[in-house]
VEXDREN-2710 file (C-alpha; in Angstrom, 1 decimal):
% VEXDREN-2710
k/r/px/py/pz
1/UNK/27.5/28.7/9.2
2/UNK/24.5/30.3/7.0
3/UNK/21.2/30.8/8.3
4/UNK/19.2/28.1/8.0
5/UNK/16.8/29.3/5.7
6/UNK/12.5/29.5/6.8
7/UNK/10.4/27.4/4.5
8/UNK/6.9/28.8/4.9
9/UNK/3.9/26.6/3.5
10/UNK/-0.2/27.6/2.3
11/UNK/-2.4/25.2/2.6
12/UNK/-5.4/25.4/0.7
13/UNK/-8.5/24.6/2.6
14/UNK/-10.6/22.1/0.2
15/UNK/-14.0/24.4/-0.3
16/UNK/-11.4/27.0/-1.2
17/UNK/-9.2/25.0/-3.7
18/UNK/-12.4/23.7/-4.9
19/UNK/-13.6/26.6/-7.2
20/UNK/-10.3/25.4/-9.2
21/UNK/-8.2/28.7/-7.8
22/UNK/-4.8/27.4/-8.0
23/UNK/-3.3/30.5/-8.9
24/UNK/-3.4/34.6/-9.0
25/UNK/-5.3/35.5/-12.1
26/UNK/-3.4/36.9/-14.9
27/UNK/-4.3/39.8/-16.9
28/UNK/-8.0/40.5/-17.9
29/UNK/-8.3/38.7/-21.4
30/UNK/-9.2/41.4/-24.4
31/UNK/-12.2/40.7/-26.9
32/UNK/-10.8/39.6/-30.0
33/UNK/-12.1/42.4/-31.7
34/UNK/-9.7/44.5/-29.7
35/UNK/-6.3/42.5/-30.8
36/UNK/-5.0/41.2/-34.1
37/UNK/-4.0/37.8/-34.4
38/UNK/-2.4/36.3/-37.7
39/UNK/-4.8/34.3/-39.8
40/UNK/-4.6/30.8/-40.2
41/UNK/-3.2/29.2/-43.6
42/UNK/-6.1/28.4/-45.8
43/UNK/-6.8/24.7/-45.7
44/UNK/-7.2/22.4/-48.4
45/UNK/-9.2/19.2/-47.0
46/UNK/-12.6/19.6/-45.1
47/UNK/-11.5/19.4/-40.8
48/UNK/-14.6/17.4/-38.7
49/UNK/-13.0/19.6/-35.7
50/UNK/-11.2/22.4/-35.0
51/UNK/-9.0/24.3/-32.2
52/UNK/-9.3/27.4/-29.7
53/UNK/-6.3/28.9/-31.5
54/UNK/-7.9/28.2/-34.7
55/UNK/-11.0/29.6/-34.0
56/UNK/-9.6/32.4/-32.4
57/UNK/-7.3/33.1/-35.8
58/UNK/-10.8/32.8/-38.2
59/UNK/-12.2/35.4/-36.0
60/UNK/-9.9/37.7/-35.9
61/UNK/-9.2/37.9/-39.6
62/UNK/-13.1/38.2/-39.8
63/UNK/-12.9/41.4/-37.5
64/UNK/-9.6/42.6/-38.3
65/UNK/-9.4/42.3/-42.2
66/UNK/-10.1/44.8/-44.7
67/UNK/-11.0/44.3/-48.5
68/UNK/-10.9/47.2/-50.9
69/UNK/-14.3/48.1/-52.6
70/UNK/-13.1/51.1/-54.7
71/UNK/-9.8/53.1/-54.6
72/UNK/-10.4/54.5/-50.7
73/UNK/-12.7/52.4/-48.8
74/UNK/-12.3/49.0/-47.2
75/UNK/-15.3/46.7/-46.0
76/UNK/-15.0/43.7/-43.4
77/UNK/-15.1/40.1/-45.4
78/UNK/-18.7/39.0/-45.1
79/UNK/-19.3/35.1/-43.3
80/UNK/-19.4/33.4/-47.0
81/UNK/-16.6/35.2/-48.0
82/UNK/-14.8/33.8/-44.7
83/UNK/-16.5/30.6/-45.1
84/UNK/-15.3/30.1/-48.3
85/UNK/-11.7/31.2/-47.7
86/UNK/-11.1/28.8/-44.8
87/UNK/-14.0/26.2/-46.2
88/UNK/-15.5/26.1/-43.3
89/UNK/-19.1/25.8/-43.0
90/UNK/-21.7/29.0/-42.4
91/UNK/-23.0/27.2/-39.1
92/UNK/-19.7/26.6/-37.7
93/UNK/-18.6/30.6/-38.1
94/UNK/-22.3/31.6/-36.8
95/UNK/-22.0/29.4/-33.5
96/UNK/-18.0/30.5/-33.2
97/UNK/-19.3/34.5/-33.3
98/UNK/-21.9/33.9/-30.8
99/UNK/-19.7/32.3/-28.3
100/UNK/-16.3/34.4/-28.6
101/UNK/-16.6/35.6/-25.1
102/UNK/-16.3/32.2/-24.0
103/UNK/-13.5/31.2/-26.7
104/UNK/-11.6/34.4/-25.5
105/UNK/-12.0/33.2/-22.0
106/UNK/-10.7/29.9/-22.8
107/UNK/-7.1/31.5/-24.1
108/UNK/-5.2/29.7/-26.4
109/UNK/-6.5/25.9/-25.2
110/UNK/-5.5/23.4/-28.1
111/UNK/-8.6/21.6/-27.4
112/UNK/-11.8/21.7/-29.2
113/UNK/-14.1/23.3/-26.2
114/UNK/-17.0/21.3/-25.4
115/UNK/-20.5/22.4/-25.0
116/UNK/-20.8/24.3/-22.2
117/UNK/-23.8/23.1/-20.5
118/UNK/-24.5/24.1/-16.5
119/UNK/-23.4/21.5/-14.6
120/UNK/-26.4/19.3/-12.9
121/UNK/-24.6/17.7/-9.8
122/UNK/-22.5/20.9/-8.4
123/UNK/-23.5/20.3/-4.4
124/UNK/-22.4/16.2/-5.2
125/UNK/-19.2/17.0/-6.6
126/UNK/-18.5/19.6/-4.2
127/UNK/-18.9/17.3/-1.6
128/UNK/-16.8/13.9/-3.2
129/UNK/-13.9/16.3/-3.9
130/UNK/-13.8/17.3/-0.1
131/UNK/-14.1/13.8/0.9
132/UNK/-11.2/12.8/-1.6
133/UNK/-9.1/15.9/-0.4
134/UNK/-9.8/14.7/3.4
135/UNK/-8.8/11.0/2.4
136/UNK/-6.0/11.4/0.7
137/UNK/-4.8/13.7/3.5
138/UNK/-4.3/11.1/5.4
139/UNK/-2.8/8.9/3.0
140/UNK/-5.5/6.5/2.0
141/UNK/-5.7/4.9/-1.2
142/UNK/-8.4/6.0/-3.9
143/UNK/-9.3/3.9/-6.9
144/UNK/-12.5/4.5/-9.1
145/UNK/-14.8/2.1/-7.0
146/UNK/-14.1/4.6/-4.2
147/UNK/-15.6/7.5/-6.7
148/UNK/-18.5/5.1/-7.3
149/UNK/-19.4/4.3/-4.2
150/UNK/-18.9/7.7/-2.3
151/UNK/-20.6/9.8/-5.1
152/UNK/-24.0/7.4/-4.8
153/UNK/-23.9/7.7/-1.0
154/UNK/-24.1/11.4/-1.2
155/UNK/-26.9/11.7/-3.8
156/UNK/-28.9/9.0/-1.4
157/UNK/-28.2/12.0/1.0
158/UNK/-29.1/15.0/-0.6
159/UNK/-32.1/13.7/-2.8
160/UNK/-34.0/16.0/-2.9
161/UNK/-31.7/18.3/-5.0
162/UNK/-31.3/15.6/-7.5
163/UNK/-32.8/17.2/-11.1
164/UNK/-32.6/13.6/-13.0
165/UNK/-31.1/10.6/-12.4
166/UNK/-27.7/10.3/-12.4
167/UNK/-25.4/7.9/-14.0
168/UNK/-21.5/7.4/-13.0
169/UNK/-20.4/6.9/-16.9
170/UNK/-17.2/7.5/-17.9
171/UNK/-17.3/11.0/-19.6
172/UNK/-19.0/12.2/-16.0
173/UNK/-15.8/10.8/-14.7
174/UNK/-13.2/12.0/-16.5
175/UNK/-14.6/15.5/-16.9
176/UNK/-14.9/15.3/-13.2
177/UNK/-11.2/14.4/-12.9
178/UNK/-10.0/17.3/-15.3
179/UNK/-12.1/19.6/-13.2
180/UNK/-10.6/19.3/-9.9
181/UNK/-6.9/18.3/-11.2
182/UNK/-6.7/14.8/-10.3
183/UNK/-4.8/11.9/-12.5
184/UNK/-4.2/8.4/-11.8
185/UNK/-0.7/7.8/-10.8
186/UNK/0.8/4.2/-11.7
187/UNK/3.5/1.9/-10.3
188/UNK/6.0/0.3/-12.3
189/UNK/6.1/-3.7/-12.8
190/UNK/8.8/-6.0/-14.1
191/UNK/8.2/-8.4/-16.4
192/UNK/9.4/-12.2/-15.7
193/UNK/11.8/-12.9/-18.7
194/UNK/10.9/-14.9/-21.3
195/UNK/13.1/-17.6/-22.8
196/UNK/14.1/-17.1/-26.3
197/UNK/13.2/-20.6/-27.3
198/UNK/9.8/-20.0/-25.5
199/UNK/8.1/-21.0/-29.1
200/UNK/9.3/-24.4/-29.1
201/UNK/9.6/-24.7/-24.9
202/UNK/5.1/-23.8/-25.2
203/UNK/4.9/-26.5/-28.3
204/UNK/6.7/-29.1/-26.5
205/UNK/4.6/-28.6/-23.2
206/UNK/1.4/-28.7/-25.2
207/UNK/2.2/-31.9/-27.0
208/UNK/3.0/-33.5/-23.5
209/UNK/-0.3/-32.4/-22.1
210/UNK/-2.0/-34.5/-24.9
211/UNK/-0.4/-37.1/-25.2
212/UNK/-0.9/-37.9/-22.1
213/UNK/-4.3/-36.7/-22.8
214/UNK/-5.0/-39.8/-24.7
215/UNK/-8.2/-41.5/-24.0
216/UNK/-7.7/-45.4/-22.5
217/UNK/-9.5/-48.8/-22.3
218/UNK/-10.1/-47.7/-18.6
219/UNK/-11.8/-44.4/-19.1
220/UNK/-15.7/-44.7/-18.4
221/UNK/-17.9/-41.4/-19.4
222/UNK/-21.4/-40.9/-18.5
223/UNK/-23.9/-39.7/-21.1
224/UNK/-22.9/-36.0/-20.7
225/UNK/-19.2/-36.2/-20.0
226/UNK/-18.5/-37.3/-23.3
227/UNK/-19.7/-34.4/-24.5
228/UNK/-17.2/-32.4/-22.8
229/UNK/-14.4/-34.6/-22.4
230/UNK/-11.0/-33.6/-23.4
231/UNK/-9.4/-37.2/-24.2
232/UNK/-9.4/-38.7/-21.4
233/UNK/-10.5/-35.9/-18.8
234/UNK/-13.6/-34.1/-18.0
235/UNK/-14.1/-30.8/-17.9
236/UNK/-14.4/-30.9/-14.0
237/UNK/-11.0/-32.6/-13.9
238/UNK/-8.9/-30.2/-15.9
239/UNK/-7.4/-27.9/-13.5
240/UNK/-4.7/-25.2/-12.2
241/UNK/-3.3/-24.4/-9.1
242/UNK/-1.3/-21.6/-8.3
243/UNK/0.2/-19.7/-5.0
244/UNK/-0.2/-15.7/-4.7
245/UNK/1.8/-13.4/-2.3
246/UNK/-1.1/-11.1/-0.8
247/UNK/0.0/-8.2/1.7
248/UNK/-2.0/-7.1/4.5
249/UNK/-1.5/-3.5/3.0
250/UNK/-1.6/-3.0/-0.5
251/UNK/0.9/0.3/-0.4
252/UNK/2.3/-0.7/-3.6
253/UNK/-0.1/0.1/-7.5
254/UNK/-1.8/3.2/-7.9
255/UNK/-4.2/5.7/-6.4
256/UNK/-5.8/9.1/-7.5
257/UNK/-3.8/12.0/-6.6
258/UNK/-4.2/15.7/-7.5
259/UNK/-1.7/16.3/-10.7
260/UNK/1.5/18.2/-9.5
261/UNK/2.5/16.5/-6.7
262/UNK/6.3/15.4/-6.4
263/UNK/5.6/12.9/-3.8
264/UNK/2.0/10.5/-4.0
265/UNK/2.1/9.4/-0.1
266/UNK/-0.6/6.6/1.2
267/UNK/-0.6/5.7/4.8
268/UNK/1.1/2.8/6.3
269/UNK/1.0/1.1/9.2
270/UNK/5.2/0.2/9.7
271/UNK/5.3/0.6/13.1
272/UNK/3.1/-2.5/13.6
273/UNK/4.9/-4.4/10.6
274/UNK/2.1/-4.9/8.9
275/UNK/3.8/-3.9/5.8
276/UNK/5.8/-6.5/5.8
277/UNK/3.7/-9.3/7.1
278/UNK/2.9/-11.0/3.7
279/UNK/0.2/-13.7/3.5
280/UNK/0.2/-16.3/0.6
281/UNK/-3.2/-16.9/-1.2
282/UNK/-3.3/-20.6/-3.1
283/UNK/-6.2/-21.0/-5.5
284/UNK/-7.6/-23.7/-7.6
285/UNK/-9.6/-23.2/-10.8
286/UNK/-10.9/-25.9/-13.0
287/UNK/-12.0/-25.6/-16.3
288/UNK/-15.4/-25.6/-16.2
289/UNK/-15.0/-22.4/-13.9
290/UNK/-17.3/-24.7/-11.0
291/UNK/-15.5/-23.6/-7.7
292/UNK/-14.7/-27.5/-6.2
293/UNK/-12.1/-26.3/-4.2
294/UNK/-11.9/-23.6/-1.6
295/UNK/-9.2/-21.1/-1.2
296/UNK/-6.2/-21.6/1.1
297/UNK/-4.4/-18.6/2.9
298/UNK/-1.3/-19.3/4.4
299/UNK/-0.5/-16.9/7.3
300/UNK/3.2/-16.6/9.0
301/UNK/3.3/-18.1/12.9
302/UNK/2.8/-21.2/14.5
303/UNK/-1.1/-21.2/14.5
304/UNK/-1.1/-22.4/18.1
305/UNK/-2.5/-20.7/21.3
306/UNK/-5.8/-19.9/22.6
307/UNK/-5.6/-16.9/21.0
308/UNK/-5.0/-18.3/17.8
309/UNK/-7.7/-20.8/18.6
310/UNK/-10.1/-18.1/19.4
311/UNK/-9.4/-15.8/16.4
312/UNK/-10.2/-18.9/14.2
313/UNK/-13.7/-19.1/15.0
314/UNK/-14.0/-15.7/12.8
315/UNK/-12.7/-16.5/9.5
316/UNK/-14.6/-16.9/7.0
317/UNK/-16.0/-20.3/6.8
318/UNK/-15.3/-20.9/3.0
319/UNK/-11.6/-20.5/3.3
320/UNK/-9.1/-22.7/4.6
321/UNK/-6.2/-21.6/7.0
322/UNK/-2.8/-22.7/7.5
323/UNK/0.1/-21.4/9.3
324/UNK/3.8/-22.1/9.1
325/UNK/6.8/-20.1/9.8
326/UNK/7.5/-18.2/6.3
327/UNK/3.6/-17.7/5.2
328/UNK/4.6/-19.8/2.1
329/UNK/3.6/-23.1/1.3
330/UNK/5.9/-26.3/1.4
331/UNK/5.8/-29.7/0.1
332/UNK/4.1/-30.5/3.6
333/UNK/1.3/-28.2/3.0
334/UNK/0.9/-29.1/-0.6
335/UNK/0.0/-33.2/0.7
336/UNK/-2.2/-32.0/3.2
337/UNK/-4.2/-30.0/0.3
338/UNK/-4.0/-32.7/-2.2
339/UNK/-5.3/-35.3/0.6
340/UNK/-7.6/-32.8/2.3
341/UNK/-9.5/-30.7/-0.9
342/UNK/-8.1/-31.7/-4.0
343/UNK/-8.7/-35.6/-4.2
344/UNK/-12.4/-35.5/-2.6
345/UNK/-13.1/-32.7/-5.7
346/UNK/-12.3/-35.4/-8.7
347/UNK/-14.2/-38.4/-6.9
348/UNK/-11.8/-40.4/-8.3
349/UNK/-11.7/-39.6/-11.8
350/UNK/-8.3/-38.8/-13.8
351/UNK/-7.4/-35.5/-13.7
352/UNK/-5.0/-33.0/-15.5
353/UNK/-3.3/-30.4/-12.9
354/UNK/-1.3/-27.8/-14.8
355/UNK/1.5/-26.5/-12.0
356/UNK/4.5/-24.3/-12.4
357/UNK/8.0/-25.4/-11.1
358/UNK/7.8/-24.6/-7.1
359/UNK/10.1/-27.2/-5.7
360/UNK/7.1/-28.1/-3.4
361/UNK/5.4/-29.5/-6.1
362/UNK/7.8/-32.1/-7.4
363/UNK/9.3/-33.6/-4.6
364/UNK/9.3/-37.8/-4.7
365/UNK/6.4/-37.8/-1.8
366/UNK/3.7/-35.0/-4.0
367/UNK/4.2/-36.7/-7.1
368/UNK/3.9/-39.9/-5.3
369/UNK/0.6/-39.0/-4.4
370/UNK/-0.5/-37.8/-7.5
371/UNK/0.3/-41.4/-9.1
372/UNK/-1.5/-42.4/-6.4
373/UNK/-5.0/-40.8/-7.7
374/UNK/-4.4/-40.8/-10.9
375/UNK/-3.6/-37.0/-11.2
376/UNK/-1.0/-36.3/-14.5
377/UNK/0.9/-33.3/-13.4
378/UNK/1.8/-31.0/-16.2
379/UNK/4.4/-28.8/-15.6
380/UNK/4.4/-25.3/-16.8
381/UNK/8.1/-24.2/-17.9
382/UNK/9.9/-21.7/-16.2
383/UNK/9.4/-18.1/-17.4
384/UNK/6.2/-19.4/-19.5
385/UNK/3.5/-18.9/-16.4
386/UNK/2.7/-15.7/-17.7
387/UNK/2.0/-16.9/-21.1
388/UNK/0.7/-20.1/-20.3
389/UNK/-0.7/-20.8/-16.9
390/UNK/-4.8/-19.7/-16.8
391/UNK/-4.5/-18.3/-13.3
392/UNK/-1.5/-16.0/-14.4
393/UNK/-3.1/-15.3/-17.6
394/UNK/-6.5/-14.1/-16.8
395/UNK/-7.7/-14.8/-13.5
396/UNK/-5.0/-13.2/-10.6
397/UNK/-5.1/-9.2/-11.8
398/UNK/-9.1/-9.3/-11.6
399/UNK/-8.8/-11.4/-8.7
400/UNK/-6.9/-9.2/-6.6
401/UNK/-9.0/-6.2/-8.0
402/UNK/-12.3/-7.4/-6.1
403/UNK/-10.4/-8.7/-3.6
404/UNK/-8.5/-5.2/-2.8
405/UNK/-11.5/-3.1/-3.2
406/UNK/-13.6/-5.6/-0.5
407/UNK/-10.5/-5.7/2.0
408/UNK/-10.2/-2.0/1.8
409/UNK/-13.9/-1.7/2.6
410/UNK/-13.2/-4.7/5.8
411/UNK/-10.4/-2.6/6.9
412/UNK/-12.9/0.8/6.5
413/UNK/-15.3/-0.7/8.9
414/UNK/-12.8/-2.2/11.1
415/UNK/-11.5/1.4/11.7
416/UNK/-15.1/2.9/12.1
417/UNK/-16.1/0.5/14.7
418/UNK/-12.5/-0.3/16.9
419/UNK/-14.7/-1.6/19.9
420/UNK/-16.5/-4.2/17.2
421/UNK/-12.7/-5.4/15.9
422/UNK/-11.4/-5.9/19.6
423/UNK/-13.9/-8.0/20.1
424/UNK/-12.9/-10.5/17.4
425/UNK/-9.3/-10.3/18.1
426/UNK/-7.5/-7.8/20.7
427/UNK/-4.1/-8.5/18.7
428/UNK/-4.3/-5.9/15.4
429/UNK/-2.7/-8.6/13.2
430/UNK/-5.1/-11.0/13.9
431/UNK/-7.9/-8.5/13.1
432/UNK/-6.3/-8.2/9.7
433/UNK/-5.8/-11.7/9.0
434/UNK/-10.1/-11.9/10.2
435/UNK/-10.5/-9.0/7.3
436/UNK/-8.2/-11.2/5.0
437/UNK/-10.1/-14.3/5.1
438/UNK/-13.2/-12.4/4.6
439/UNK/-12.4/-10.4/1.6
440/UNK/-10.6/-13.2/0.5
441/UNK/-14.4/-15.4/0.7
442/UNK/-16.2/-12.5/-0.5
443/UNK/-14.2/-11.8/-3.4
444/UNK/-13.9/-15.5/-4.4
445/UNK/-17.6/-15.9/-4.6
446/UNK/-18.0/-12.6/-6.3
447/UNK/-15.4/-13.7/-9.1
448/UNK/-17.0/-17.3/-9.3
449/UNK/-20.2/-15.5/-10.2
450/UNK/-19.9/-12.8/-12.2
451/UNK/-16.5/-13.8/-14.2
452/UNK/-17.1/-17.5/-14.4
453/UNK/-16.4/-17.1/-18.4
454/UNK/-13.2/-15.6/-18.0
455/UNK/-12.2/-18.7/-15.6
456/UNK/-13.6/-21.0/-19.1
457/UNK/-11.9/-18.8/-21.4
458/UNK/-8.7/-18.6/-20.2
459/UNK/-8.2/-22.5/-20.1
460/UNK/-9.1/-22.5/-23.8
461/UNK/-6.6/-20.0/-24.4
462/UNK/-3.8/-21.6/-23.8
463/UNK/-5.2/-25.2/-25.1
464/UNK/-5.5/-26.5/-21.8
465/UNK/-9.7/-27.5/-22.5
466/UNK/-9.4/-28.0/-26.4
467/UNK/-9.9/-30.5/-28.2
468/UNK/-6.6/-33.1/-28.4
469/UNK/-7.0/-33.7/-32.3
470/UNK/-6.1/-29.9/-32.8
471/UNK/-9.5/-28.4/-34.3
472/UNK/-10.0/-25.9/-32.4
473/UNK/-6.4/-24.8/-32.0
474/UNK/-5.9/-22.1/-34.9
475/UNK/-9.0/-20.6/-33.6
476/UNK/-9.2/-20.5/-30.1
477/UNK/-5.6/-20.3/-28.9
478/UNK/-4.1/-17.0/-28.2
479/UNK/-0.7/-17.2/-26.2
480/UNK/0.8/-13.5/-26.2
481/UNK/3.5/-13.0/-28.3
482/UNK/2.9/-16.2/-30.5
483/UNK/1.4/-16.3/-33.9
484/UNK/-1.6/-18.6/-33.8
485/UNK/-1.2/-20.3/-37.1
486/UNK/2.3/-21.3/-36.9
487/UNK/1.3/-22.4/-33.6
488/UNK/-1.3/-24.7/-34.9
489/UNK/0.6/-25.9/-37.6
490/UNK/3.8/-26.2/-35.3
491/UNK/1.3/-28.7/-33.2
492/UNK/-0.3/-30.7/-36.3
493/UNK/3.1/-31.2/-38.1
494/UNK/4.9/-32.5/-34.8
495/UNK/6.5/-35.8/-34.2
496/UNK/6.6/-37.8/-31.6
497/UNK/8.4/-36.3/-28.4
498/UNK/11.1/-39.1/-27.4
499/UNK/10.6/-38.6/-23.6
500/UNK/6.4/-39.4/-23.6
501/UNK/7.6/-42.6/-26.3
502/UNK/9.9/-44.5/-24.3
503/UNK/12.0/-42.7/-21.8
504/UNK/15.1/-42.5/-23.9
505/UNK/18.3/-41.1/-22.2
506/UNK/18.2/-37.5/-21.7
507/UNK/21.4/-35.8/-23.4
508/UNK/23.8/-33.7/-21.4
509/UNK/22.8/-30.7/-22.6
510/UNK/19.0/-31.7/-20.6
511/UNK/20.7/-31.9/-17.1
512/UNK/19.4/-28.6/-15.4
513/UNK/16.6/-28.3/-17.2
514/UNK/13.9/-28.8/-14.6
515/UNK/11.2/-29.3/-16.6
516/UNK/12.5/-32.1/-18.5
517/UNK/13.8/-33.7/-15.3
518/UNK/10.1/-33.2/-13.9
519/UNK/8.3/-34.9/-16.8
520/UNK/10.9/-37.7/-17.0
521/UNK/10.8/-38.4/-13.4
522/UNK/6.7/-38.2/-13.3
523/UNK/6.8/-40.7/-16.4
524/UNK/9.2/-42.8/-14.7
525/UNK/6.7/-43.3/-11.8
526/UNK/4.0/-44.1/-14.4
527/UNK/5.4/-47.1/-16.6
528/UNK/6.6/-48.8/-13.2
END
């Protein structure tokens, strides 16, 4: 058997690694007066920037080249001469001569060096890069918030070093980032597949949605709703509903890392299952981006127990609880929402709720209930939520953005302070599902505030809070992958849609579609 062979591995302390020595250093680098390099082809069109190499090239044919002035002697090309033979302008060659020490030192970069200026925030940087070595060390996650936050503690710290203010913009960051070596490193996603037909599948759904729209001999508006009425629904009434896995550990997306590395590690917590131990997040949005609902976590277990009882008394107060075996929500939990949230929310005014096709939303007893309040249920066809449905569309990926970045600070503090966290729960799960519920609140009111607009936007979008006549539609719709205009004209040129005129018999070829089975059987319920 051969000798197992012995691996040996340097580690680089961070102050070290710091001064960006990653490497031995090659040979010393030779004035460009001391070595020939061949010139560059004379251009014909004016450049607005140049490279090292180039640079390089210009100056050595202005050092290395001779011109005959009589039948012996040579002279070096003067700087118009060379100007005019590579048309580039006198200032450029004057600055280029005066830094070739520095464009020597820089080798044969193909980038356009910037100007070098001394670097104002040295002792700052030095100290976030050790923190970000130390933290990724032991596997946590880094995102740009992280950066942020971290590099405008340490200036707090070490104010009095501080020449001018200092501002996180984005050319700080990235030159800060190319400094020490450090990329963002991605996940991969797959896409949900898109029906073929997904043209005429969104057209169809549309005209649905307004025609049941319609205003009626019933409908009473104050003096504002009118205003903002979409047929025969308010603003406040339109709405979407939508369920979320959330994961007590987000191990999954992205997270600074220095560049090189084969393997981007970030720390989990397996042996306590809390990788596994999936929550699911339900929110509600309505159109006029007024949060009338709260959100609704659904956590795996029984949700019985002193314990449980206990650890209830710490969750956030603006975010309802449930518990049931799989952490998903049934047909069960969707009556208890509609009876418990949902219907005080309207005050018993029609309402539009756009829902996709989770088999707990169209059972006989939900849509039962939503005849029962006058709620029309539109159903969003499968594979067209991620076109079509506002939460999908423009509210989940920020969303779980502030949310992430406030339960990574929860679970921060958490670990700071373990005495504090026993005393809310002595189980570590139902510490995390505390820090859950609060960065779910937190992150929920911060959304409501400061994107309330997106919220408004992303119902018009998809035609949800237009106008029913079709105005606004070649304007204001934007569906991904559809052209607007045909769109529009698809929707003003269609005719009537057999199964919202009289229930006619649905063909064979309609059998396992669900969302023609949904609509029929919800129209059904209405003309008895």
């Amino acid at each position: 058997m051969s000798p197992v062979p012995t691996v040996i591995i340097r580690t680089v302390e961070p102050a070290t690694f710091y001064a960006g020595v990653k490497k031995r250093p090659g040979p010393r680098k030779r004035p460009i007066s001391e070595k020939a390099l061949a010139p560059p082809r004379p251009i014909q069109t004016l450049h607005r920037s140049y490279t090292v190499k180039f640079k390089l090239r210009v100056l050595s044919y202005w050092h290395h080249t001779r011109l005959p002035i009589g039948p012996t002697q040579t002279r070096q090309p003067s700087r118009s001469e060379v100007s005019r033979r590579f048309k580039i302008p006198l200032s450029n060659l004057t600055r280029w001569k005066a830094n070739e020490v520095l464009l020597t030192k820089s080798g044969n970069d193909m980038r356009s060096i910037r100007n070098s200026q001394p670097r104002k925030w040295v002792d700052m940087e030095r100290a976030l890069y050790t923190r970000f070595i130390e933290r990724r060390k032991i596997g946590k996650i880094v995102r740009r918030s992280w950066f942020r936050k971290n590099a405008k503690e340490i200036l707090e710290r070490i104010n009095h070093n501080i020449p001018e203010p200092f501002r996180f913009s984005n050319s700080w960051f990235q030159n800060f980032l190319s400094w020490h070596n450090i990329s963002l490193r991605f996940g991969t996603n797959k896409a949900s597949k898109i029906p073929t037909d997904y043209l005429d599948t969104i057209v169809n759904w549309l005209q649905y949605t307004r025609a049941n729209s319609e205003v009626r001999p019933d409908n009473q508006f104050g003096a504002g709703d009118s205003v903002e009425a979409v047929g025969r629904y308010r603003l406040r009434n339109i709405c979407n509903m939508d369920q979320t896995p959330i994961p007590f550990e987000f191990l999954t997306g992205q997270t600074y890392n220095t560049v090189g590395e084969d393997t981007v590690w970030i720390k989990s917590s397996k042996q306590n299952g809390l990788d596994k131990r999936q929550a699911t997040l339900q929110l509600t949005v309505f159109a006029d981006a007024v949060p009338r609902v709260q959100p609704l976590i659904f956590f795996r277990g029984q949700g019985v127990g002193g314990s449980i009882i206990a650890e209830s008394r710490h969750y956030h107060p603006r975010v309802v609880v449930k518990f049931n075996p799989t952490a998903y929500a049934n047909s069960e939990n969707i009556l208890e929402w509609i009876d418990e949230q949902l219907v005080p929310a309207l005050e018993g005014q029609p309402a539009l709720l756009a829902l996709n096709l989770f088999g707990g939303h169209k059972t006989e007893d939900v849509l039962d209930t939503f005849l029962a309040h006058d709620i029309t249920v539109s159903v969003i066809p499968g594979g067209c939520t991620s076109l079509v449905q506002p939460l999908d569309v423009s509210i989940n990926r920020p969303f779980k953005d502030v949310f992430r970045e406030v339960l990574e600070d929860r679970l921060e503090e958490m670990d700071r302070n373990d005495a504090a966290g026993r005393r809310l729960s002595n189980s570590l799960i139902g510490r995390r599902r505390i820090a859950t519920t609060w960065a779910v609140g937190e992150a929920w009111e911060r959304f409501g505030t400061e994107k309330a607009h997106v919220i408004i936007k992303s119902f018009r979008t998809v035609g949800l809070a237009l106008p029913i006549d079709g105005s606004a539609d070649s304007t204001e719709i934007s569906i991904k992958g559809l052209d607007t205009a045909e769109l529009a004209e698809r929707l003003r040129n269609l005719r009537p849609n057999p199964l919202i005129d009289g229930l006619q018999v649905i063909g064979e070829q309609d059998d396992e579609n669900e969302a023609v089975e949904l609509v029929a059987g919800h129209l059904r319920h209405a003309l008895i």
